[in-house]
Residue, then its C-alpha position, 0 to 999 in steps of 0.5 A: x065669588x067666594x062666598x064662604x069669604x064673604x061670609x067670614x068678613x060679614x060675621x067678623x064685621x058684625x062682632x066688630x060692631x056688636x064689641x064696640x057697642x057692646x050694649x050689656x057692658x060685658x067685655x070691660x068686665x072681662x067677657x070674652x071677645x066672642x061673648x056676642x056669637x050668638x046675637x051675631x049670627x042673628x044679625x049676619x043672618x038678616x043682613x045676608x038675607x037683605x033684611x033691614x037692621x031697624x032699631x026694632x030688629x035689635x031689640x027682638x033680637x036682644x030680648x030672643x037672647x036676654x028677655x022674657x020669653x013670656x014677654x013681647x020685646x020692649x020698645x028700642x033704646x038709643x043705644x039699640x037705634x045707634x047699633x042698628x044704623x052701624x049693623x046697616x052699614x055693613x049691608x055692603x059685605x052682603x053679595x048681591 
């Protein structure tokens, strides 16, 4: 099995979802398609792992990226809870 084509098609999947919910409103305003990369590579990691993507997950994630260090993660919004089901769609890219 060719992992390294695995890999590629979970990373590509997961910035298709991460665009399409695109939960900062960025790439209307002109950020580019790639402006997730680092939130992806967060994902792609628990997916590959077989971590679950909770809405909990999501938020920790965002607030690594965009909160307060200083700060605990604040409770999911719908938005996170409906990226968080799409991202656990995706568990079937992962290899077994």
């Amino acid at each position: 099995m060719d992992t390294t084509l695995d890999d590629a098609r979970l990373r590509k999947a997961v910035t298709a979802c991460l665009n399409t919910h695109d939960l900062l409103g960025v790439l209307d305003l002109g950020a580019p398609a790639d402006e997730y990369d680092p939130e992806m590579e967060d994902f792609a990691r628990l997916l590959a792992a077989g971590g679950p993507i909770t809405p909990e997950a999501v938020a920790g994630v965002w607030h690594k990226w965009f909160g307060d260090p200083s700060e605990q993660p604040g409770p999911p919004t719908a938005e996170m809870g409906a990226l968080a089901l799409d991202l656990q769609s995706l568990s079937p890219f992962v290899a077994s």
